[in-house]
C-alpha positions in Angstrom: -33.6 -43.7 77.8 -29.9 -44.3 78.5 -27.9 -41.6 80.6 -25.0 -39.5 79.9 -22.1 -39.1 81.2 -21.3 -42.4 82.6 -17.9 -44.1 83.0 -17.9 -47.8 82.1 -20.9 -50.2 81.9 -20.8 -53.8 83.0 -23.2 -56.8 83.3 -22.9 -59.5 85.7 -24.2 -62.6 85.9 -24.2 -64.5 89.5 -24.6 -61.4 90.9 -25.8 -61.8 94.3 -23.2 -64.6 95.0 -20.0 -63.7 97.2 -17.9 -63.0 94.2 -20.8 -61.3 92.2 -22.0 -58.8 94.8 -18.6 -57.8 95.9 -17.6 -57.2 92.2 -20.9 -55.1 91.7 -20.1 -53.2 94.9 -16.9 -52.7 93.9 -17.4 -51.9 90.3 -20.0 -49.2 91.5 -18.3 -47.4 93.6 -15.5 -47.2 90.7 -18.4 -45.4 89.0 -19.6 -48.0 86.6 -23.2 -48.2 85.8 -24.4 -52.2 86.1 -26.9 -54.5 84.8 -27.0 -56.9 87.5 -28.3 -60.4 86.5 -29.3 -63.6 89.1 -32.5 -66.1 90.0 -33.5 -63.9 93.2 -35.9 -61.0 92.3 -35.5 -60.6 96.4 -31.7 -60.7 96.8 -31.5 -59.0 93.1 -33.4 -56.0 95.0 -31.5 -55.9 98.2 -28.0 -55.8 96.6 -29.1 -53.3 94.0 -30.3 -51.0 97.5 -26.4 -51.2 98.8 -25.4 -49.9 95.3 -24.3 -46.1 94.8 -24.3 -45.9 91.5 -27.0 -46.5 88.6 -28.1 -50.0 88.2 -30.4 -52.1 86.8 -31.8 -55.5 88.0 -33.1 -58.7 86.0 -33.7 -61.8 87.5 -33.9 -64.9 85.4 -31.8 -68.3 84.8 -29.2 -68.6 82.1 -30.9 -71.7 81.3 -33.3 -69.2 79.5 -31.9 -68.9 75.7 -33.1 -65.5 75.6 -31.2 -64.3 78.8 -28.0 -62.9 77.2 -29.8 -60.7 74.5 -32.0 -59.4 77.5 -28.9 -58.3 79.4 -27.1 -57.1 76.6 -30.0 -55.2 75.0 -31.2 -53.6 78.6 -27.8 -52.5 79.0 -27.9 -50.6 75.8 -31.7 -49.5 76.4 -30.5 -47.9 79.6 -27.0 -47.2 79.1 -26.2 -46.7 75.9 -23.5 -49.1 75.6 -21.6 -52.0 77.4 -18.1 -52.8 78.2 -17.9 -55.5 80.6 -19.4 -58.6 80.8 -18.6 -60.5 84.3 -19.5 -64.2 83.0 -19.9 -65.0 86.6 -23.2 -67.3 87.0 -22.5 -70.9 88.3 -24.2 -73.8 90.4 -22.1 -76.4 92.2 -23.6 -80.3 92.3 -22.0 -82.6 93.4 -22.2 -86.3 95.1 -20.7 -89.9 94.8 -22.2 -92.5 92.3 -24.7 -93.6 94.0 -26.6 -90.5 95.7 -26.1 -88.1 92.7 -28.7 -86.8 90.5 -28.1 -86.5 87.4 -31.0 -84.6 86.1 -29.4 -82.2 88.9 -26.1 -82.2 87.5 -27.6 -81.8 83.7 -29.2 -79.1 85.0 -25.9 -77.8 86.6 -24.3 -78.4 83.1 -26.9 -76.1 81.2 -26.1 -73.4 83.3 -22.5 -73.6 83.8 -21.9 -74.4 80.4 -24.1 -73.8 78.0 -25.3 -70.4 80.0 -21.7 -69.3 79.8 -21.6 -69.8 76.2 -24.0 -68.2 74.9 -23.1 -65.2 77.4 -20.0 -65.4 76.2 -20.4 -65.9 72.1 -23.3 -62.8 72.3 -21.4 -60.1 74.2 -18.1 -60.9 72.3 -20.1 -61.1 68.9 -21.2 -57.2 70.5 -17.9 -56.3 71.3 -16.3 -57.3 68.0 -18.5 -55.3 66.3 -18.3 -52.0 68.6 -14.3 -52.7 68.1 -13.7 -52.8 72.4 -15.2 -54.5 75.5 -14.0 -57.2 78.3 -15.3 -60.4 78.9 -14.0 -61.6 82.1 -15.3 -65.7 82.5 -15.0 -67.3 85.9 -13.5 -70.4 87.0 -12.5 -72.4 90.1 -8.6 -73.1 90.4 -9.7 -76.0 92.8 -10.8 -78.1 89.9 -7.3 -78.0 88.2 -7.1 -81.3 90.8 -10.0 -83.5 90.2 -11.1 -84.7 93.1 -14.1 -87.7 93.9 -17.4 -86.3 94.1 -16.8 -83.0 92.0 -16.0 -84.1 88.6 -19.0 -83.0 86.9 -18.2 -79.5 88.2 -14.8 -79.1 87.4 -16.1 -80.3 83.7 -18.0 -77.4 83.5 -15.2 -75.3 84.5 -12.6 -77.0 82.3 -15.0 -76.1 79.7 -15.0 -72.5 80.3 -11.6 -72.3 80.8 -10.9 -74.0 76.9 -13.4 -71.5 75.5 -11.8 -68.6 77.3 -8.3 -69.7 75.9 -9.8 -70.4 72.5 -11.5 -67.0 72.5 -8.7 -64.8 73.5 -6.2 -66.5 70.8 -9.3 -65.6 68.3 -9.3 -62.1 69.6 -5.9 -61.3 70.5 -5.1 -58.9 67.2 -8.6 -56.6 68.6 -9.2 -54.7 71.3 -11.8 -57.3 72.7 -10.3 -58.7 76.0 -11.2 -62.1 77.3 -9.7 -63.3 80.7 -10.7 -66.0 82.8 -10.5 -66.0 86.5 -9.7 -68.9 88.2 -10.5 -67.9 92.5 -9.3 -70.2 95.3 -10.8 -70.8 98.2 -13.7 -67.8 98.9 -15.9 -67.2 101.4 -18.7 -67.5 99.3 -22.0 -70.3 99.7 -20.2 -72.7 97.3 -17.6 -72.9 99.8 -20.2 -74.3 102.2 -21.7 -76.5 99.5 -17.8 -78.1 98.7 -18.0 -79.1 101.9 -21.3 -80.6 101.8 -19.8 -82.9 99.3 -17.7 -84.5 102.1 -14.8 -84.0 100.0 -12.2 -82.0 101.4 -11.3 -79.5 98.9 -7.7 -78.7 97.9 -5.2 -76.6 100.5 -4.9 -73.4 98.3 -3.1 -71.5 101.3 -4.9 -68.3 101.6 -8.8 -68.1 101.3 -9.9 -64.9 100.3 -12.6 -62.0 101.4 -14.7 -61.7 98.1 -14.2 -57.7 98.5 -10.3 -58.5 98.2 -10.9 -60.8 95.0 -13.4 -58.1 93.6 -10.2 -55.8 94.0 -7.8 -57.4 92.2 -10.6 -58.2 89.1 -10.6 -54.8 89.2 -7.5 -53.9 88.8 -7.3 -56.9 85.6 -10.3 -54.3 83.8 -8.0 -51.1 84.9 -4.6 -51.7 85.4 -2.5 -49.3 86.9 -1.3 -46.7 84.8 2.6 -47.7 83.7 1.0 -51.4 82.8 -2.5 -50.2 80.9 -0.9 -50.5 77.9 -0.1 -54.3 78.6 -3.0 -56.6 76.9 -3.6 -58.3 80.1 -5.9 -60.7 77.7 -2.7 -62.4 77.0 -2.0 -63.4 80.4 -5.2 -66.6 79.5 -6.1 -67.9 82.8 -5.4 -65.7 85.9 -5.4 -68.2 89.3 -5.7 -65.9 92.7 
């Protein structure tokens, strides 16, 4: 039974990471109703209890085929609709030759990749065919240096950041929007596990609070008023 009078309705995936659970905190407090995705029935609970708004949580790994039709089709179920996807779900492994594991880093690769595919290809095959929506894929502007160590990972996010490109050129005569964010340096757990690596990561200057990030993503789904009728989709990749 979906409700009325909402204002927007979003999914995101990764959602009790740094970036994730700011953006849901912020995105409900802007009155959007969420479908909040990540592995952690636990933390999935906990965040969805510092929520205002309406929410609904489903834990599960994009490795799972069927994930993106379950988030898509609950929103819808409970909703009535969707308009955002925040593509957002990621794992970071890294290592030299000779300690890394590449069943690991396969595993890192089905995720990161092929989870953000399929995510991306069923809510934009959804949005195409309601005639609006944003998809709004996440990157790391750290791996536009490859560094020892991380290669695999930035793969993965050179990979998303094609397919975002590719998608929004595809799209660009619709009123489906596809951005890709590319985030510095965040306080988040992968910032820990960059570390971990050894590897120094690259001196972006300022490393942001995931609240401020989760601020200025919102702003890219609602501009301000004398630029909303800019397609911000043609900006492609967005580095803050």
């Amino acid at each position: 039974m979906h409700q009325a009078g909402l204002n927007k309705v979003a999914i995101i995936t990764g959602a009790t990471g740094g970036i994730g659970a700011a953006f849901a905190r912020t995105l409900s407090s802007a009155g959007y109703a969420l479908v909040l995705n990540a592995p952690s029935t636990e933390k999935l609970c906990a965040l969805r209890e510092q929520l205002s708004g309406p929410c609904v949580a489903i834990a599960g790994n994009l490795r799972a085929e069927s994930m993106p039709r379950t988030l898509l089709d609950s929103a819808i179920e409970h909703f009535g609709r969707c308009d955002v996807c925040f593509n957002n779900s990621g794992l970071l492994e890294a290592g030299s030759i000779e300690s890394l594991d590449i069943e690991r880093v396969c595993n890192m690769v089905r995720v990161n990749v092929e989870g953000a595919f399929r995510m991306a290809y069923t809510f934009l095959q959804h949005f195409a065919a309601q005639g609006r929506g944003h998809l709004v894929n996440t990157s790391f502007a750290l791996t536009q240096r490859v560094q020892p160590a991380v290669g695999a990972y930035a793969a993965t996010k050179y990979a998303v950041e094609a397919l975002s490109e590719a998608l929004r050129m595809e799209l660009s005569q619709t009123e489906v929007l596809v951005s890709c964010v590319e985030p510095g340096m965040v306080r988040t757990g992968i910032r820990g596990q960059w570390r971990e690596t050894h590897v120094e990561p690259i001196d972006s200057g300022e490393t942001f609070e995931p609240a401020a990030l989760a601020r200025m993503m919102l702003s890219v789904l609602e501009p301000p008023k004398p630029f909303a009728s800019m397609r911000h989709a043609e900006a492609g990749l967005a580095q803050v």
